[in-house]
PyMOL CGO cylinders between C-alpha atoms (Angstrom):
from pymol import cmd
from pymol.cgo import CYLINDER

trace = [
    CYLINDER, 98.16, 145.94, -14.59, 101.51, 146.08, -15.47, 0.3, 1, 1, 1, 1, 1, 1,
    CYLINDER, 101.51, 146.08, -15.47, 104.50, 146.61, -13.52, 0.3, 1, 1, 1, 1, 1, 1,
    CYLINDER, 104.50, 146.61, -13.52, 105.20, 150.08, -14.30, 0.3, 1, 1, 1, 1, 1, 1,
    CYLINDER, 105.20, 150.08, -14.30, 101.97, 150.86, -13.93, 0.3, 1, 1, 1, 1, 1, 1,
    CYLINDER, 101.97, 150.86, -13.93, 101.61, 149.59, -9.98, 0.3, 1, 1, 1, 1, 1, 1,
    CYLINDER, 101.61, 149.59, -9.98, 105.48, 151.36, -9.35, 0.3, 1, 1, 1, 1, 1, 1,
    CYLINDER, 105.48, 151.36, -9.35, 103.84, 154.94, -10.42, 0.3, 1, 1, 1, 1, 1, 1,
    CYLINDER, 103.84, 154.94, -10.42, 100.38, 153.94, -7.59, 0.3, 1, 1, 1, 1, 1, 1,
    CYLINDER, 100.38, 153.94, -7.59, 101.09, 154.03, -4.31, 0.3, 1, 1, 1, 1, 1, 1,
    CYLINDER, 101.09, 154.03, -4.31, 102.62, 151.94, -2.41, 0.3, 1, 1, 1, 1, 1, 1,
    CYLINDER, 102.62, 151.94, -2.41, 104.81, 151.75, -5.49, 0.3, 1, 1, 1, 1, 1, 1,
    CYLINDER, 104.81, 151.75, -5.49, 105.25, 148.03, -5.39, 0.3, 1, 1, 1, 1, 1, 1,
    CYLINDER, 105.25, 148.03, -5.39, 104.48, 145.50, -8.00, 0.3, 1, 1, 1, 1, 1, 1,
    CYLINDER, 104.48, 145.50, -8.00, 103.52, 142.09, -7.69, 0.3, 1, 1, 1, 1, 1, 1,
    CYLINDER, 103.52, 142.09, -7.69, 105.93, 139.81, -10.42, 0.3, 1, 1, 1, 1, 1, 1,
    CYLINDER, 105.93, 139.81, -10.42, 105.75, 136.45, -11.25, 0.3, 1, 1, 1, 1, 1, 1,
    CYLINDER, 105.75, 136.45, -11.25, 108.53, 134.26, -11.47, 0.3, 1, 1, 1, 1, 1, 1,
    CYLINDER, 108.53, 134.26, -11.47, 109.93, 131.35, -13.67, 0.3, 1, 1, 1, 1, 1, 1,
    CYLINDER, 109.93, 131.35, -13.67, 109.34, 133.68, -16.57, 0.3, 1, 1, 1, 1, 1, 1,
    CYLINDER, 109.34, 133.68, -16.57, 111.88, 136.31, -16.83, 0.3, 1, 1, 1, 1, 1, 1,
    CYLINDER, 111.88, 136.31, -16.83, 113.70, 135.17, -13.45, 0.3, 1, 1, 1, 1, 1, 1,
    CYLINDER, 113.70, 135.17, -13.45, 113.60, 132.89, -10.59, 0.3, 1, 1, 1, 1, 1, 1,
    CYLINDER, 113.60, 132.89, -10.59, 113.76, 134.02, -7.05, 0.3, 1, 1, 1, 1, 1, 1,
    CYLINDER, 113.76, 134.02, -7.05, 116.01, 131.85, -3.87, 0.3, 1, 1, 1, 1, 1, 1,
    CYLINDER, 116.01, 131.85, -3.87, 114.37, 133.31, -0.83, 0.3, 1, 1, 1, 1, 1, 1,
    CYLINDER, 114.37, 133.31, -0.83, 116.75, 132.90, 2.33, 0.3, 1, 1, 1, 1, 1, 1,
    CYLINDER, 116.75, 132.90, 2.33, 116.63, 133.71, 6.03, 0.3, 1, 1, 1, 1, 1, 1,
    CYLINDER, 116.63, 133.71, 6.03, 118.76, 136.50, 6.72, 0.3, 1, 1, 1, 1, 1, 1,
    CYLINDER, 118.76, 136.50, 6.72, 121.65, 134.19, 8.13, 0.3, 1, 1, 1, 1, 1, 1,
    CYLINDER, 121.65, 134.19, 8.13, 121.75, 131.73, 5.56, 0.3, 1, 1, 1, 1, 1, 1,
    CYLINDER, 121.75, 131.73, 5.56, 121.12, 134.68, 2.91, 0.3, 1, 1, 1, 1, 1, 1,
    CYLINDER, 121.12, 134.68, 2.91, 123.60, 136.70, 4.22, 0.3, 1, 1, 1, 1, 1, 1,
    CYLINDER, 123.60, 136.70, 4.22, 126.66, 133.56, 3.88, 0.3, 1, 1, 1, 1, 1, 1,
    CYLINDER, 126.66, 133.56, 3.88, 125.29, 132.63, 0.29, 0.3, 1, 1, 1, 1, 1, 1,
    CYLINDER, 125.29, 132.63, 0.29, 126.12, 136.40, -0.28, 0.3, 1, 1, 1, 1, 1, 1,
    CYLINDER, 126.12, 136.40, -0.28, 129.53, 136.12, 1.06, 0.3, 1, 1, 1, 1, 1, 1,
    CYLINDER, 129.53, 136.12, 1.06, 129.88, 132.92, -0.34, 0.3, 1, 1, 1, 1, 1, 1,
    CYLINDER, 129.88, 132.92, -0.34, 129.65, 134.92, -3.61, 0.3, 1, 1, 1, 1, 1, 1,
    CYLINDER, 129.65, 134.92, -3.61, 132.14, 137.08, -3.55, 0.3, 1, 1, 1, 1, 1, 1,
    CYLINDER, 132.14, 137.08, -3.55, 132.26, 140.26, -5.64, 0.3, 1, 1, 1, 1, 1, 1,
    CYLINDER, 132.26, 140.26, -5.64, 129.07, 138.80, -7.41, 0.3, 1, 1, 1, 1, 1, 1,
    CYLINDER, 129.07, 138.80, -7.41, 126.93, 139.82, -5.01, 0.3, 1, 1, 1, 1, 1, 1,
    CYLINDER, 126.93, 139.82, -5.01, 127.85, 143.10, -5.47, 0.3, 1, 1, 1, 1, 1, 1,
    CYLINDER, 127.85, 143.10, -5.47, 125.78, 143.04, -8.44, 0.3, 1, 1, 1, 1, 1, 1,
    CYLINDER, 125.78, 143.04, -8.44, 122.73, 140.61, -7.92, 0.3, 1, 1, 1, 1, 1, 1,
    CYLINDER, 122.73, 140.61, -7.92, 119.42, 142.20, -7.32, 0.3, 1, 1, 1, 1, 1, 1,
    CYLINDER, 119.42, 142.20, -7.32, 118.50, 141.59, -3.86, 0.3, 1, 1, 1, 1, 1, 1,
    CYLINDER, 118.50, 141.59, -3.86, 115.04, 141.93, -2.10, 0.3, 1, 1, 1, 1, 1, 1,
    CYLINDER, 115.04, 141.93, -2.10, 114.95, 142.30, 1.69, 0.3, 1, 1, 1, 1, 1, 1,
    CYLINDER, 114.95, 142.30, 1.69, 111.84, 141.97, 3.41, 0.3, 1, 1, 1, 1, 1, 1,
    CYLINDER, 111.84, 141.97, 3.41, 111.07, 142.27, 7.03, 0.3, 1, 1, 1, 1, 1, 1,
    CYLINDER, 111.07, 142.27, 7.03, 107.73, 141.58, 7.92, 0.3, 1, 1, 1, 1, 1, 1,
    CYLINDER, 107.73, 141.58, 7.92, 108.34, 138.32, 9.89, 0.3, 1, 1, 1, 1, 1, 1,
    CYLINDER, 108.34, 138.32, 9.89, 110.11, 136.69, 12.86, 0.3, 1, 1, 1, 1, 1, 1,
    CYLINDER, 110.11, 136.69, 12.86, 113.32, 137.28, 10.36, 0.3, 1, 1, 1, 1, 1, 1,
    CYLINDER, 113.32, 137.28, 10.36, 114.50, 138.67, 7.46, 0.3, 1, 1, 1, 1, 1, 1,
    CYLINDER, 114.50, 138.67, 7.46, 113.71, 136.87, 4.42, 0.3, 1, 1, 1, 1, 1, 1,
    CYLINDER, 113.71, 136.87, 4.42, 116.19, 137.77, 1.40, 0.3, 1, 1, 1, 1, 1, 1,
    CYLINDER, 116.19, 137.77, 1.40, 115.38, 137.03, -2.76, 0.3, 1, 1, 1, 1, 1, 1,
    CYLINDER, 115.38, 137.03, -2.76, 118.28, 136.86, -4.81, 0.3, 1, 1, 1, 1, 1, 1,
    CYLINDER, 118.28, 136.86, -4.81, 117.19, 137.09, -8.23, 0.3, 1, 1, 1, 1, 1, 1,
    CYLINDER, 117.19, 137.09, -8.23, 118.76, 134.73, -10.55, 0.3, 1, 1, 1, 1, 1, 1,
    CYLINDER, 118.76, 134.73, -10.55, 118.43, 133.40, -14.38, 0.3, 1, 1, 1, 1, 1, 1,
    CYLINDER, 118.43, 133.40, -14.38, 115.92, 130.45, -14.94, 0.3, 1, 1, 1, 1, 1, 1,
    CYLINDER, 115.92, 130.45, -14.94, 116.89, 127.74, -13.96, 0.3, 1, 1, 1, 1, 1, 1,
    CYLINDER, 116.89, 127.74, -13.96, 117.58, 125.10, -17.26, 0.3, 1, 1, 1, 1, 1, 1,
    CYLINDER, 117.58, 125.10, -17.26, 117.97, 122.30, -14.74, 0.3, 1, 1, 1, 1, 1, 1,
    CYLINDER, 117.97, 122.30, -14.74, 115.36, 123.18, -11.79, 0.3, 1, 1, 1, 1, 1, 1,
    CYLINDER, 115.36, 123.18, -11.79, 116.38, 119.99, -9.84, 0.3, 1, 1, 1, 1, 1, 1,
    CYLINDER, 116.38, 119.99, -9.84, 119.79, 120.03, -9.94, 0.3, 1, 1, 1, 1, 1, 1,
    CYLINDER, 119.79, 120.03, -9.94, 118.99, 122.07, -6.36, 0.3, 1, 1, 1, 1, 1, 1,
    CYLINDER, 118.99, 122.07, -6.36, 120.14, 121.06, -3.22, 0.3, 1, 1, 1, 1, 1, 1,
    CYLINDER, 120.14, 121.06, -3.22, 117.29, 119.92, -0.68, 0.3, 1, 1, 1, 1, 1, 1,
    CYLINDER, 117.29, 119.92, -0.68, 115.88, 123.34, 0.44, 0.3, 1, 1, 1, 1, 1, 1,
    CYLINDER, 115.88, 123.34, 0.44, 116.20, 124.07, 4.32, 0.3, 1, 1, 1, 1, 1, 1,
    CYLINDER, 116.20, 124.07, 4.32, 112.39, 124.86, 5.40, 0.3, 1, 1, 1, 1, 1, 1,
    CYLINDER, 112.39, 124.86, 5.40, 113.29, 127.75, 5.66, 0.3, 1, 1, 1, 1, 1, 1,
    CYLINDER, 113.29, 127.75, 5.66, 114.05, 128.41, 1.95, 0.3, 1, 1, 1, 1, 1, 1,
    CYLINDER, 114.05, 128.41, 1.95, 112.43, 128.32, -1.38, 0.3, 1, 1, 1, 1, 1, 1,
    CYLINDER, 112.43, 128.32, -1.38, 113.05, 128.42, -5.40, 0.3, 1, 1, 1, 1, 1, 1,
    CYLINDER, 113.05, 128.42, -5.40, 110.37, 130.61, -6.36, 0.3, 1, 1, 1, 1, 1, 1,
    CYLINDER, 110.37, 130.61, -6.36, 110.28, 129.68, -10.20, 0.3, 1, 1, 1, 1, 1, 1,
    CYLINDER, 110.28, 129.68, -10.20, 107.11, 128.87, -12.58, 0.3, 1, 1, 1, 1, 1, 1,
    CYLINDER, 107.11, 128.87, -12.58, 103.96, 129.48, -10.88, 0.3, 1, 1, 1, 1, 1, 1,
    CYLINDER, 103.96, 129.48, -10.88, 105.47, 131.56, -7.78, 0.3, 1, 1, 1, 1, 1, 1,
    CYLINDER, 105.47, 131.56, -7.78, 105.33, 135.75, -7.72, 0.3, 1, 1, 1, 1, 1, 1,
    CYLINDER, 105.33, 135.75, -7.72, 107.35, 137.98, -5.52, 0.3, 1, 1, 1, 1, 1, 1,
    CYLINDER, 107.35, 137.98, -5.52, 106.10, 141.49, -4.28, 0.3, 1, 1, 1, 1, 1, 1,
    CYLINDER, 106.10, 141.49, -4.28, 108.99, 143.93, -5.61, 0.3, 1, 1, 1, 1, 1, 1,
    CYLINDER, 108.99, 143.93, -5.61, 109.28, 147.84, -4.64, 0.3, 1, 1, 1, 1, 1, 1,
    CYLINDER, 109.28, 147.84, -4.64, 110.56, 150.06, -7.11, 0.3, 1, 1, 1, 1, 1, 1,
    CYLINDER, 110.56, 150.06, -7.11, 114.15, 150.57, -7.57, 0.3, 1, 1, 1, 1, 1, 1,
    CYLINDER, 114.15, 150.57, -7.57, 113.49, 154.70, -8.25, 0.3, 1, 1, 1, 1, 1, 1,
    CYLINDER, 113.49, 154.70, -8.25, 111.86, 154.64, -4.94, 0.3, 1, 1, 1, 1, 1, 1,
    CYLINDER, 111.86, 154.64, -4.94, 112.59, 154.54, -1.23, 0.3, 1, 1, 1, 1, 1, 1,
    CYLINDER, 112.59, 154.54, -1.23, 111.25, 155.20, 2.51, 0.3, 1, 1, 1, 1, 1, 1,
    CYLINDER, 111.25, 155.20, 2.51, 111.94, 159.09, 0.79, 0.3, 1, 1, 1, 1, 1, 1,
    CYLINDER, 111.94, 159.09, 0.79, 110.78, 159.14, -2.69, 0.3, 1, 1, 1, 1, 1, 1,
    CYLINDER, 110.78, 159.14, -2.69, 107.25, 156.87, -1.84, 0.3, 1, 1, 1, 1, 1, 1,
    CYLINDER, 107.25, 156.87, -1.84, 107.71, 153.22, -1.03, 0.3, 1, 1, 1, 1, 1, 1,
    CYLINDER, 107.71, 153.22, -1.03, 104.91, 153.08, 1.27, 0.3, 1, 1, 1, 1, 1, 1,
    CYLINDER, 104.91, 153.08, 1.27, 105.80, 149.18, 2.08, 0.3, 1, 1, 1, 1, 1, 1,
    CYLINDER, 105.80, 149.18, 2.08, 108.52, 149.74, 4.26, 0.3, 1, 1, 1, 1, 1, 1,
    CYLINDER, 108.52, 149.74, 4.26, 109.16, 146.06, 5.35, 0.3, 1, 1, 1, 1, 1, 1,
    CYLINDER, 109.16, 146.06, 5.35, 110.63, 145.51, 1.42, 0.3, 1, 1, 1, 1, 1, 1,
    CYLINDER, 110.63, 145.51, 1.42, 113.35, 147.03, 0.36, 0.3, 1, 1, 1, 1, 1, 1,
    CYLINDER, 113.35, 147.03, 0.36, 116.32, 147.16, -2.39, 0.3, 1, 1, 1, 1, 1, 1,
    CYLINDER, 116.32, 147.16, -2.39, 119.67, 145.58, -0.86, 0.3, 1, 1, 1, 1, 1, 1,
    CYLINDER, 119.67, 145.58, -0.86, 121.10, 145.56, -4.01, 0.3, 1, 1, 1, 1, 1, 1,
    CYLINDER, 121.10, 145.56, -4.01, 118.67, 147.21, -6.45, 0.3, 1, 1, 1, 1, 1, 1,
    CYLINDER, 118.67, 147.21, -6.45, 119.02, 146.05, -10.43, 0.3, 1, 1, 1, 1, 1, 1,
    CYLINDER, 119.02, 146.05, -10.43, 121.38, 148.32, -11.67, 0.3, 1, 1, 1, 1, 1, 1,
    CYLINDER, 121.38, 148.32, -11.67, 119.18, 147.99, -15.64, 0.3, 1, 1, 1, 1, 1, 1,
    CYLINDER, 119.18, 147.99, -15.64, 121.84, 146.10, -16.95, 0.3, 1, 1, 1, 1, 1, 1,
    CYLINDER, 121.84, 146.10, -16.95, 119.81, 143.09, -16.65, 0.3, 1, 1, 1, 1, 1, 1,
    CYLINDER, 119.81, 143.09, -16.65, 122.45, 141.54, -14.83, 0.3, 1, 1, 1, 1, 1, 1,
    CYLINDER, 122.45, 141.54, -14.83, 120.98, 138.24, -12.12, 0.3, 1, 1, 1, 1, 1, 1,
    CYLINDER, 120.98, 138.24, -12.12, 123.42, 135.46, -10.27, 0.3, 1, 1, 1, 1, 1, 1,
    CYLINDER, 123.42, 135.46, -10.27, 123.99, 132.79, -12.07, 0.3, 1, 1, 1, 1, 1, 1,
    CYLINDER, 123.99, 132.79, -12.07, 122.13, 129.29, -11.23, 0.3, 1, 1, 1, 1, 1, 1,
    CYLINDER, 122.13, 129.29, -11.23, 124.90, 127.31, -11.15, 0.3, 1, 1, 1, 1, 1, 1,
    CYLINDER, 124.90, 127.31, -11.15, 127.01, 129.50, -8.83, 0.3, 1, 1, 1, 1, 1, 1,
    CYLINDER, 127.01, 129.50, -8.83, 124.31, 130.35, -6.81, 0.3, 1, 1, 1, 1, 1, 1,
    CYLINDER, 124.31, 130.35, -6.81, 123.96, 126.53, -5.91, 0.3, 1, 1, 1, 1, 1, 1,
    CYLINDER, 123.96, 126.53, -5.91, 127.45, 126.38, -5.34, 0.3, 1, 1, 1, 1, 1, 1,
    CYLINDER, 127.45, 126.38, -5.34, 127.18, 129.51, -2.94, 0.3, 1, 1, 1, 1, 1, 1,
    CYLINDER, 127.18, 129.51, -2.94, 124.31, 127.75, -1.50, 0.3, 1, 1, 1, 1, 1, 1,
    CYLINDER, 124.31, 127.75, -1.50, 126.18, 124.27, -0.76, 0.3, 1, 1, 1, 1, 1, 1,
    CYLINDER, 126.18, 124.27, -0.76, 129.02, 126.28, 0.72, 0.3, 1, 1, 1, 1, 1, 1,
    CYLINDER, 129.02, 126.28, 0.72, 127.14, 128.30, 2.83, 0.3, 1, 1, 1, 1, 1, 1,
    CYLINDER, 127.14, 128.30, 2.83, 125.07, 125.47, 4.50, 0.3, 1, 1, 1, 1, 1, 1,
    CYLINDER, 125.07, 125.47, 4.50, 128.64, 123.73, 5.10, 0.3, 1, 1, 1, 1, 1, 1,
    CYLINDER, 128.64, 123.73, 5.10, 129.02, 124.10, 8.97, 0.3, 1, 1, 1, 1, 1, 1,
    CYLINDER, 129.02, 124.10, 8.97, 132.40, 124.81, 8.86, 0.3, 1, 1, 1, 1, 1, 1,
    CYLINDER, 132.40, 124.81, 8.86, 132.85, 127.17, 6.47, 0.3, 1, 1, 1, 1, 1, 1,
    CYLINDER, 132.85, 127.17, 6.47, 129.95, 128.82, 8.23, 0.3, 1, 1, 1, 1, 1, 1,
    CYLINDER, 129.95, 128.82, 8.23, 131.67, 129.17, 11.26, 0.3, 1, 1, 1, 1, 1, 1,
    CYLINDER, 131.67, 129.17, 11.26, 134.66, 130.41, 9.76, 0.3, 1, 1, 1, 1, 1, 1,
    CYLINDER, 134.66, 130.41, 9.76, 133.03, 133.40, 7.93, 0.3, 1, 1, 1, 1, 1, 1,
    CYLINDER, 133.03, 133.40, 7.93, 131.64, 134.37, 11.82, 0.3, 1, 1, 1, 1, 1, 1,
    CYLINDER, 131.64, 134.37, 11.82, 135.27, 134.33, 12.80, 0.3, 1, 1, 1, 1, 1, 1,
    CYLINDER, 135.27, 134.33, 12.80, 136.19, 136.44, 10.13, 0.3, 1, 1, 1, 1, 1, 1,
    CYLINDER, 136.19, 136.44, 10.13, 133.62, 138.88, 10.44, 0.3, 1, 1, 1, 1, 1, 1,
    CYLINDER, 133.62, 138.88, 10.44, 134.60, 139.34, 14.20, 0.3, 1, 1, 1, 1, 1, 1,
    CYLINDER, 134.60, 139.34, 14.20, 138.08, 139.26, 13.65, 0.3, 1, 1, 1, 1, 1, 1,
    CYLINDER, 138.08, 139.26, 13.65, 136.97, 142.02, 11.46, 0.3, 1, 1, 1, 1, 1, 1,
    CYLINDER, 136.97, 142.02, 11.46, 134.52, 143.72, 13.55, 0.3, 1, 1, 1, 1, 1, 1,
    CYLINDER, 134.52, 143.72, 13.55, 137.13, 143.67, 16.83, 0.3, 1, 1, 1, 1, 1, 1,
    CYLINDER, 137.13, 143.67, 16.83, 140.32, 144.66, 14.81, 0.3, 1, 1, 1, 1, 1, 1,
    CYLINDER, 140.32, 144.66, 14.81, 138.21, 147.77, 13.25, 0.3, 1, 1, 1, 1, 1, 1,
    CYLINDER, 138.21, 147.77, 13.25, 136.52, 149.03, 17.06, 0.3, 1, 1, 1, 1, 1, 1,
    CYLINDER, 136.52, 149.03, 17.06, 140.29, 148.82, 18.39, 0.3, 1, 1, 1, 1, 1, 1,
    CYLINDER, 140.29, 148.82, 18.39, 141.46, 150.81, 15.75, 0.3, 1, 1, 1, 1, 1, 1,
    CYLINDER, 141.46, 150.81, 15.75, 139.52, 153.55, 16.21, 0.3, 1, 1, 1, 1, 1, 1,
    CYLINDER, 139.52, 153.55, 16.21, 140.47, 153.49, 20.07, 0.3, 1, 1, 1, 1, 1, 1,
]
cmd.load_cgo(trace, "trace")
């Protein structure tokens, strides 16, 4: 069945394999959320799955195949490159917890905007390698609650 097809059924979510048209870095929600960071204003544009049906968030960010598959860092267990031979379950971006997602641990964080737009391997390494750098790590938590604390006293 194709994807359309299984968006339009209930619970409007389609089952896709990867390695052909994309490949797929699924994260833990910490380590997801500093490769996002580590980004920058790409994120702001790279389909995003987030999927809670587990002890944690898992995140997939979407990316081009990969030319040079093992050119990637050593994946954390709790990680994977889902490329050739992997699938990932996908809701449909016209639909929500409203319109008829009935799977409501998955959801769009960014949804594809049709532009085709997906990270790019090579940064998304990069953003990977920065993100599992312990310092840099702990700097991004200090700036997110230097962030958080400055805001809350503002509004006092």
């Amino acid at each position: 069945m194709d994807v359309q097809r299984q968006w339009e059924r209930p619970p409007h979510v389609a089952r896709i394999p990867t390695g052909r048209r994309f490949d797929a870095l699924r994260l833990t929600q910490p380590l997801a959320l500093t490769v996002l960071w580590e980004l920058g204003g790409l994120a702001e544009k790279v389909p995003v799955l987030e999927q809670h049906d587990g002890p944690r968030p898992v995140f997939s960010i979407l990316a081009h195949l990969d030319d040079d598959p093992g050119a990637w860092p050593p994946q954390p267990p709790s990680s994977s490159l889902l490329t050739t031979g992997g699938s990932i379950l996908v809701p449909s971006p016209n639909a929500d917890a409203l319109t008829g997602v009935q799977l409501h641990a998955l959801l769009w964080r960014t949804p594809p905007d049709g532009s085709g737009h997906l990270a790019d391997p090579g940064a998304l390494r990069e953003a990977l390698a920065r993100a599992r750098d312990t310092d840099r790590q702990s700097a991004r938590i200090r700036a997110a609650r230097s962030a958080f604390y400055g805001a809350k006293h503002r509004r006092t």
